[in-house]
PyMOL Python script that loads the backbone (N, CA, C, O; Angstrom):
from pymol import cmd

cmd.read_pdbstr("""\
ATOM      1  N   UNK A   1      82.528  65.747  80.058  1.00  0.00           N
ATOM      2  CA  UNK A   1      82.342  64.392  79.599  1.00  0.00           C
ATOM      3  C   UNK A   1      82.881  64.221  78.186  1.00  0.00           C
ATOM      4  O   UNK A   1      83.338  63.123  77.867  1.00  0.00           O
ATOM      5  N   UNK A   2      82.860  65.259  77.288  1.00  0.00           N
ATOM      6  CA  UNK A   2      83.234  65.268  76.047  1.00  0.00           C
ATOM      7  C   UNK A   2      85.002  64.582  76.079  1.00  0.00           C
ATOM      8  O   UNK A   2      85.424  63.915  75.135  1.00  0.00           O
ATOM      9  N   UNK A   3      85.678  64.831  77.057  1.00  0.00           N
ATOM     10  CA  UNK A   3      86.974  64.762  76.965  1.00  0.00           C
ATOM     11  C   UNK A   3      87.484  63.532  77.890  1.00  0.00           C
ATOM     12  O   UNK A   3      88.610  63.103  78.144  1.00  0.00           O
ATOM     13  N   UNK A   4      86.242  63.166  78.268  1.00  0.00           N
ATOM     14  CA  UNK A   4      87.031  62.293  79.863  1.00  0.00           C
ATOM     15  C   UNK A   4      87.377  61.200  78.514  1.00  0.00           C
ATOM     16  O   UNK A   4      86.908  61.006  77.393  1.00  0.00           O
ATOM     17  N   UNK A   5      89.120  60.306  79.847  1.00  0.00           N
ATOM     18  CA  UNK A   5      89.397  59.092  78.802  1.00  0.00           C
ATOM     19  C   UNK A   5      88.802  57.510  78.976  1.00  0.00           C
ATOM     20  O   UNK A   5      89.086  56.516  78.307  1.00  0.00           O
ATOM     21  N   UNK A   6      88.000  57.629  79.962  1.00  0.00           N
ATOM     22  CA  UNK A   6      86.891  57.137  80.565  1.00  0.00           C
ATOM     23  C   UNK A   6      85.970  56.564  79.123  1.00  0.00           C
ATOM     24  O   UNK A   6      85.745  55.461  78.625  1.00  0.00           O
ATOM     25  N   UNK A   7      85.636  57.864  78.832  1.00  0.00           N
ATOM     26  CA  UNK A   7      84.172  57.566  77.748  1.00  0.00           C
ATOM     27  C   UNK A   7      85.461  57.785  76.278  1.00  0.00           C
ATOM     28  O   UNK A   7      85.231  58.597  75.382  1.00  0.00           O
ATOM     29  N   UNK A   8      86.326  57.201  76.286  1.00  0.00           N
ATOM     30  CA  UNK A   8      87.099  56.996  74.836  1.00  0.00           C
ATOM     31  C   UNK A   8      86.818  55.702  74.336  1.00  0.00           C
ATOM     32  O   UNK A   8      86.322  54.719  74.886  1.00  0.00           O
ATOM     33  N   UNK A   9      87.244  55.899  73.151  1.00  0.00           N
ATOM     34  CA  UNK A   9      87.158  54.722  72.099  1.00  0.00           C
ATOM     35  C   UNK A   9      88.057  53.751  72.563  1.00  0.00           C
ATOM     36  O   UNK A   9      87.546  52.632  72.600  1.00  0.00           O
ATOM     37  N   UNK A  10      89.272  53.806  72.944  1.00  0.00           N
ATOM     38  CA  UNK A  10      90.075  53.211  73.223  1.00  0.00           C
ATOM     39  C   UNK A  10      90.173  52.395  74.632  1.00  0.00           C
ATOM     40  O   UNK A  10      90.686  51.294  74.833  1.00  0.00           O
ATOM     41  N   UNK A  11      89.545  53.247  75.515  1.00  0.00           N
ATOM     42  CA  UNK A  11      89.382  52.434  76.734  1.00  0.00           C
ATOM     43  C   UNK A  11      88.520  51.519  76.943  1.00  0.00           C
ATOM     44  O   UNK A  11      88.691  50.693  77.840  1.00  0.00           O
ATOM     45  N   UNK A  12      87.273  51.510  76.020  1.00  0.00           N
ATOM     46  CA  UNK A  12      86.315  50.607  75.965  1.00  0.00           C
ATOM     47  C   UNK A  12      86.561  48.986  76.318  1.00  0.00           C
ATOM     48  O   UNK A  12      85.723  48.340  76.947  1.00  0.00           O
ATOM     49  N   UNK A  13      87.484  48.566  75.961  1.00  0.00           N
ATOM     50  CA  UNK A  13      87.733  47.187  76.006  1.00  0.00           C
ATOM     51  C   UNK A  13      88.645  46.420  77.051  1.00  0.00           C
ATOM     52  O   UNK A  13      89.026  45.266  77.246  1.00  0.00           O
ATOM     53  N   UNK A  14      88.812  47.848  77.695  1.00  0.00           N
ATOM     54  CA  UNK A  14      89.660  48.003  79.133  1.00  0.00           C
ATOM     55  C   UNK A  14      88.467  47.203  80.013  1.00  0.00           C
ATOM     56  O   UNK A  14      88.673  46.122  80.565  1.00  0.00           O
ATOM     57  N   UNK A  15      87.105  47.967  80.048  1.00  0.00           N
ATOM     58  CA  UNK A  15      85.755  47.577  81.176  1.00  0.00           C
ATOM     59  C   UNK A  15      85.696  46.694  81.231  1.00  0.00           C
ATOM     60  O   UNK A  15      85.536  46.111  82.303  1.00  0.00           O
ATOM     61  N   UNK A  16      85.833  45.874  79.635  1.00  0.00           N
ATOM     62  CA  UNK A  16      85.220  43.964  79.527  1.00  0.00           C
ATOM     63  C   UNK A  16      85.971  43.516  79.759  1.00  0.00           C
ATOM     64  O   UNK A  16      85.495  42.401  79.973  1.00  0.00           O
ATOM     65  N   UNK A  17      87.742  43.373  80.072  1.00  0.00           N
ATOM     66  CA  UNK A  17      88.843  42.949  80.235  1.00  0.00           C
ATOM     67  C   UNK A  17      88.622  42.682  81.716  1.00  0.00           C
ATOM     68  O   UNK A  17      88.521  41.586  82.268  1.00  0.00           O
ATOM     69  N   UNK A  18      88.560  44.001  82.299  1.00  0.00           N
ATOM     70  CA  UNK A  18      88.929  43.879  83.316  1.00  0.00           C
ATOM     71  C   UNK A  18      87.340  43.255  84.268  1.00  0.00           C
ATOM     72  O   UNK A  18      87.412  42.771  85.398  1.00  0.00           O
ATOM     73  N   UNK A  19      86.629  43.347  83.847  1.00  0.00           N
ATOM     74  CA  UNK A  19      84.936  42.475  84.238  1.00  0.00           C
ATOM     75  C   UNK A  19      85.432  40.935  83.805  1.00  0.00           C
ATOM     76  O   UNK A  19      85.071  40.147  84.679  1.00  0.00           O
ATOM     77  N   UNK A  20      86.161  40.262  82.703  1.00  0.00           N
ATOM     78  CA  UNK A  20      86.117  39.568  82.955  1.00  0.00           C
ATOM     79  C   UNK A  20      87.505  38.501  83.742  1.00  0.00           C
ATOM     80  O   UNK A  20      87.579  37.297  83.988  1.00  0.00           O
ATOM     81  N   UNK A  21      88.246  39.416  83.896  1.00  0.00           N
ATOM     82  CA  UNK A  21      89.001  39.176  84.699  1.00  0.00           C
ATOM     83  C   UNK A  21      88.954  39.288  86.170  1.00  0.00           C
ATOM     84  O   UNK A  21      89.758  38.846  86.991  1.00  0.00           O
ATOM     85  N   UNK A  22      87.761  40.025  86.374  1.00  0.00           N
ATOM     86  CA  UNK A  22      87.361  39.938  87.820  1.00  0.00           C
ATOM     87  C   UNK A  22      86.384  38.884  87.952  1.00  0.00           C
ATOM     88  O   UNK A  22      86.503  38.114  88.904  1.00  0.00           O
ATOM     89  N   UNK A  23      85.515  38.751  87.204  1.00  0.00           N
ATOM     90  CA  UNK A  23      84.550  37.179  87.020  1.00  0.00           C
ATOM     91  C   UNK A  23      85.494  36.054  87.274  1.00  0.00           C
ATOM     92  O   UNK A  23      85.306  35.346  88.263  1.00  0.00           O
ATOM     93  N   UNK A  24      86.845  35.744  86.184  1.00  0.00           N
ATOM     94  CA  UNK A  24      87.635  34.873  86.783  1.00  0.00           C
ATOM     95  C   UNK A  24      88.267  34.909  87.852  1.00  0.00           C
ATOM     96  O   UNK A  24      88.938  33.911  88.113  1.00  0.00           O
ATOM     97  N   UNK A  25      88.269  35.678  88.504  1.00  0.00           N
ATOM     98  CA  UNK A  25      89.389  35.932  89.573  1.00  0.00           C
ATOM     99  C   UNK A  25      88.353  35.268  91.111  1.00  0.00           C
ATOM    100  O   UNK A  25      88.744  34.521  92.008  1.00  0.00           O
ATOM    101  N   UNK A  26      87.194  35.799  90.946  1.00  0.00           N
ATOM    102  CA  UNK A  26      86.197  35.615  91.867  1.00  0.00           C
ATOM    103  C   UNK A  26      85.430  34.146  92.124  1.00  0.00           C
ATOM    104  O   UNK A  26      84.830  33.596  93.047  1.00  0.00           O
ATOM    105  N   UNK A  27      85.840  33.832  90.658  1.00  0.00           N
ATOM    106  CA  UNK A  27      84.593  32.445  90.637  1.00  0.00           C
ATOM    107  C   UNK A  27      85.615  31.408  90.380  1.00  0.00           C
ATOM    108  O   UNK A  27      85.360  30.258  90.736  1.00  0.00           O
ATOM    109  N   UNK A  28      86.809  31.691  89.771  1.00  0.00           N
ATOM    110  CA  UNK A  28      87.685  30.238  90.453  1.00  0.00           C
ATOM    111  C   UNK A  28      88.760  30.023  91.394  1.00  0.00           C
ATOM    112  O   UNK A  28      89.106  28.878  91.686  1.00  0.00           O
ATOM    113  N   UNK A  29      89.411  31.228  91.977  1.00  0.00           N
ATOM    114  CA  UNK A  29      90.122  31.596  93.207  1.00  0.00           C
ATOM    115  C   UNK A  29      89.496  32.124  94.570  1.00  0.00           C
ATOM    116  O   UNK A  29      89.734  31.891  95.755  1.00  0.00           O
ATOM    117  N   UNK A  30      88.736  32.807  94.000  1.00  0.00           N
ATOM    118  CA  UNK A  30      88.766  33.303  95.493  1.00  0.00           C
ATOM    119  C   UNK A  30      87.209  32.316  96.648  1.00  0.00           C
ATOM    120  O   UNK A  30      87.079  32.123  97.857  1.00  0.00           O
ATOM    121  N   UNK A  31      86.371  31.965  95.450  1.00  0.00           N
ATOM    122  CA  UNK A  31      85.154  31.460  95.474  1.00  0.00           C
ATOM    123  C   UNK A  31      84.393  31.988  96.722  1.00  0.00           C
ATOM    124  O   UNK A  31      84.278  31.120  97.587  1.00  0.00           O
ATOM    125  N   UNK A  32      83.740  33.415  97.095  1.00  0.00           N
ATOM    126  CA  UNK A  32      83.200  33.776  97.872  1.00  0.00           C
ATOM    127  C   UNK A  32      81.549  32.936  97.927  1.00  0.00           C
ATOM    128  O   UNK A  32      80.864  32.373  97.073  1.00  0.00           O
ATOM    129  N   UNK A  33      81.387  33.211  99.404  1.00  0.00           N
ATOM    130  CA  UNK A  33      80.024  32.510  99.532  1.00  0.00           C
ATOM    131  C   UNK A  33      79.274  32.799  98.818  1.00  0.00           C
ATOM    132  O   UNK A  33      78.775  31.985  98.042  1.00  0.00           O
ATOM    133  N   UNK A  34      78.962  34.021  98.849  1.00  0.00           N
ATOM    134  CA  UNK A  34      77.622  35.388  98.276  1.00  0.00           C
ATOM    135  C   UNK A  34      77.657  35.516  96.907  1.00  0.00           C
ATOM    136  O   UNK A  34      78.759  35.412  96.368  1.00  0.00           O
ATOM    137  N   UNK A  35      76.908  35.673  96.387  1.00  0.00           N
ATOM    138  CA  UNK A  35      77.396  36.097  94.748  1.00  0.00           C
ATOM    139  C   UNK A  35      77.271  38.142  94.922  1.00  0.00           C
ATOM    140  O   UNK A  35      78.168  38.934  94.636  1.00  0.00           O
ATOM    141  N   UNK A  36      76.740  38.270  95.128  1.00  0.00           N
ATOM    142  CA  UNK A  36      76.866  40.167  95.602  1.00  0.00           C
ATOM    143  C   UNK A  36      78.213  40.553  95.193  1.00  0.00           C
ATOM    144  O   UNK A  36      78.203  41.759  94.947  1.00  0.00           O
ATOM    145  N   UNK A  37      79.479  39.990  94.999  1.00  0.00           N
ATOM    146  CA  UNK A  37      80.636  40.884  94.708  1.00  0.00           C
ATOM    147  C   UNK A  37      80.555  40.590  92.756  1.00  0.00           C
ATOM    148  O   UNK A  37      81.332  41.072  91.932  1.00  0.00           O
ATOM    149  N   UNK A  38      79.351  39.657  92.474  1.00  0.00           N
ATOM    150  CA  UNK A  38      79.383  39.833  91.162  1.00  0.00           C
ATOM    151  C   UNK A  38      78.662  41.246  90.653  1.00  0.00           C
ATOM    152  O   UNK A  38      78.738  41.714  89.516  1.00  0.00           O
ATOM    153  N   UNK A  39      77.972  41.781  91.743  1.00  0.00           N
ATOM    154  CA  UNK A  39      77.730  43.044  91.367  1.00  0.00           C
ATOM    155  C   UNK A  39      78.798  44.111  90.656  1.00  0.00           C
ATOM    156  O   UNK A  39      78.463  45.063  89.951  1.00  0.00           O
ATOM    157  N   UNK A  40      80.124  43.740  90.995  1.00  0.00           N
ATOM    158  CA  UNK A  40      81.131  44.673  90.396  1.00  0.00           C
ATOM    159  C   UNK A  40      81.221  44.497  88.867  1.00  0.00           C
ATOM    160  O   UNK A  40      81.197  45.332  87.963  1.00  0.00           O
ATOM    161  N   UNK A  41      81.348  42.975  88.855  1.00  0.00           N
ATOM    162  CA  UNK A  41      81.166  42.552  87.466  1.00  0.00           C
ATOM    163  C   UNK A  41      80.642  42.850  86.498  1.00  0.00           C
ATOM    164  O   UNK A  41      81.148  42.949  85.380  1.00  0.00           O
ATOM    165  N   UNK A  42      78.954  43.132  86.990  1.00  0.00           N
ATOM    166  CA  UNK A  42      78.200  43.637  86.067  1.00  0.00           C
ATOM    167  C   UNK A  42      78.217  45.542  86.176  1.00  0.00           C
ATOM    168  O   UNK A  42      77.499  46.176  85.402  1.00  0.00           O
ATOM    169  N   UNK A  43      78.685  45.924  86.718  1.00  0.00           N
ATOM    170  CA  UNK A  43      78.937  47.201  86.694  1.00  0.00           C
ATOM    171  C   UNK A  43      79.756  47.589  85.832  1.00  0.00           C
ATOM    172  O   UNK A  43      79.495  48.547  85.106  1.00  0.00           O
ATOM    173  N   UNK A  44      81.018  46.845  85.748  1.00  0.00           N
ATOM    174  CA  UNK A  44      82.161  47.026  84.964  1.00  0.00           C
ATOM    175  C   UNK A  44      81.607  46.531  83.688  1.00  0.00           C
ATOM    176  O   UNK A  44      81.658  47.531  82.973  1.00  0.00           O
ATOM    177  N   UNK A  45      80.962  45.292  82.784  1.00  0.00           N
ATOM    178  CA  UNK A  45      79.938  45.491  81.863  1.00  0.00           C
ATOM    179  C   UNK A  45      78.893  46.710  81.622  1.00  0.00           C
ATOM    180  O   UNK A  45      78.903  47.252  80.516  1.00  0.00           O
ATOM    181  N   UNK A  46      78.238  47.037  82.349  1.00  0.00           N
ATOM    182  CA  UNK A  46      77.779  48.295  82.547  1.00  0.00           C
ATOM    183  C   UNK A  46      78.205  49.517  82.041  1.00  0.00           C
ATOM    184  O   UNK A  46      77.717  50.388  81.320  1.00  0.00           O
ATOM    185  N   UNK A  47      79.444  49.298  82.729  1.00  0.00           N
ATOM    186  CA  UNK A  47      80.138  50.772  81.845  1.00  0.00           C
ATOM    187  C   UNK A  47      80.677  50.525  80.550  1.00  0.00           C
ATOM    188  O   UNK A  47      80.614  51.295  79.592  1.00  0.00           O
ATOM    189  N   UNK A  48      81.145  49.538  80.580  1.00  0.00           N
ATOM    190  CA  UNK A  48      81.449  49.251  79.309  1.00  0.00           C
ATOM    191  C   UNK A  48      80.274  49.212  77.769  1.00  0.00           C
ATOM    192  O   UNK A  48      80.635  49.439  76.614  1.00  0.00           O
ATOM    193  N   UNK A  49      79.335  48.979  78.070  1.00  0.00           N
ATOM    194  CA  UNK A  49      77.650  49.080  77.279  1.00  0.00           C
ATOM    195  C   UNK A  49      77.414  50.638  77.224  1.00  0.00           C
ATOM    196  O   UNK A  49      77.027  51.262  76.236  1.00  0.00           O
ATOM    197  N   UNK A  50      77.704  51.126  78.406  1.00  0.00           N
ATOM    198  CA  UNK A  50      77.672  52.485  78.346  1.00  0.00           C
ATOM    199  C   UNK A  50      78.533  53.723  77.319  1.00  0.00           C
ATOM    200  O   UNK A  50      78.127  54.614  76.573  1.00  0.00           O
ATOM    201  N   UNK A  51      79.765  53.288  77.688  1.00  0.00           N
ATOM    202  CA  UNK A  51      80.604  53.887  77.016  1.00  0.00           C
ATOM    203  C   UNK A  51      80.133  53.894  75.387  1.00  0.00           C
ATOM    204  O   UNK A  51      79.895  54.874  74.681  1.00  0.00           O
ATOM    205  N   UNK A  52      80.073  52.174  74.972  1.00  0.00           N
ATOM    206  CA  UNK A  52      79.691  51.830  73.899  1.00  0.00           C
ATOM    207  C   UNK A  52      78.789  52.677  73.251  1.00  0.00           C
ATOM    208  O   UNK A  52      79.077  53.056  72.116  1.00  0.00           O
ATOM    209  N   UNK A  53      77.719  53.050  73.788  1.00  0.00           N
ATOM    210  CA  UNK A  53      76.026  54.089  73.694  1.00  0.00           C
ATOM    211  C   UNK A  53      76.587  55.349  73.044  1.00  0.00           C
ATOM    212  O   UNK A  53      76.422  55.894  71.953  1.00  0.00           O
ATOM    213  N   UNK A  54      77.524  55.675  74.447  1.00  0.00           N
ATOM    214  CA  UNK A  54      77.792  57.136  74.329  1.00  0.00           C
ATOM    215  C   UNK A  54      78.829  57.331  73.306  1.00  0.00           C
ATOM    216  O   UNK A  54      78.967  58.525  73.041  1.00  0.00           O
ATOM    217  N   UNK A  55      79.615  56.533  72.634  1.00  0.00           N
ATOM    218  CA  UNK A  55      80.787  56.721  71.569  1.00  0.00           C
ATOM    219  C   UNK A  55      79.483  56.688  70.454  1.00  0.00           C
ATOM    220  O   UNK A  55      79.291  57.574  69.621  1.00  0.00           O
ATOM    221  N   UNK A  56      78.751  55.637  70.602  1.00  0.00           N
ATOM    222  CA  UNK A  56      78.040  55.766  68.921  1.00  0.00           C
ATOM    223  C   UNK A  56      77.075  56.797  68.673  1.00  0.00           C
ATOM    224  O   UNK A  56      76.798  57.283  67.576  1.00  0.00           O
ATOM    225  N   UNK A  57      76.458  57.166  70.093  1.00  0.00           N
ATOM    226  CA  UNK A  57      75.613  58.270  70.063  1.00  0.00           C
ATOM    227  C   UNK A  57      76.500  59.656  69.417  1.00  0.00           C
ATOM    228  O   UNK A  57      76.111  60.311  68.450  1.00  0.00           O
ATOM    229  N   UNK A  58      77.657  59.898  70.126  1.00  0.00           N
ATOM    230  CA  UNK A  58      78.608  61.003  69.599  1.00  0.00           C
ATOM    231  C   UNK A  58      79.530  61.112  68.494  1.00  0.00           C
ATOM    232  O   UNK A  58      80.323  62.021  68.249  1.00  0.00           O
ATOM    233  N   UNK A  59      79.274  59.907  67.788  1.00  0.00           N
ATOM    234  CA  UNK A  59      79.336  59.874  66.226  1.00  0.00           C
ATOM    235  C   UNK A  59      78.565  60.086  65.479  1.00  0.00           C
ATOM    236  O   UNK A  59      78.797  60.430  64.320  1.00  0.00           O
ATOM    237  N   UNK A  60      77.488  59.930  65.968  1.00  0.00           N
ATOM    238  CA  UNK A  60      76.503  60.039  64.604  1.00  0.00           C
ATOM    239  C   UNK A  60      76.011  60.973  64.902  1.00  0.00           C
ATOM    240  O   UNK A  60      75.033  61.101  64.165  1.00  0.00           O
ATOM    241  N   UNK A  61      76.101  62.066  65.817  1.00  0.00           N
ATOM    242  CA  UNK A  61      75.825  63.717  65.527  1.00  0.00           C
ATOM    243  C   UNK A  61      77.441  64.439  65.506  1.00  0.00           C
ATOM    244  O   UNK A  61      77.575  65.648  65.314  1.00  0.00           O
TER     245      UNK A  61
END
""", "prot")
cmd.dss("prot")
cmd.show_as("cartoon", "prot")
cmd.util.cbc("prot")
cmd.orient("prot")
């Protein structure tokens, strides 16, 4: 985990990009019945909060 480019500084802003580009993509094109595929959405936020944790946690030790 120390090395993945996953949990980098740099990819961080990749998760919210692409969360909210799937939010737009979903809610004014494709407009599914269900809301359930917003589950991806918040996953991809998710990791992105995550990543966030784990970069500041592994700075400050």
């Amino acid at each position: 985990m120390h090395n993945s480019i996953l949990c980098s500084k740099g990819f961080i802003p990749v998760y919210f990009l692409a969360a909210l580009l799937h939010f737009i993509l979903f809610k004014i094109y494709i407009q599914p019945e269900g809301d359930a595929i917003y589950l991806q959405t918040l996953m991809l936020v998710g990791l992105g909060i995550a990543s966030l944790l784990y970069n500041y946690n592994r700075q400050e030790n």
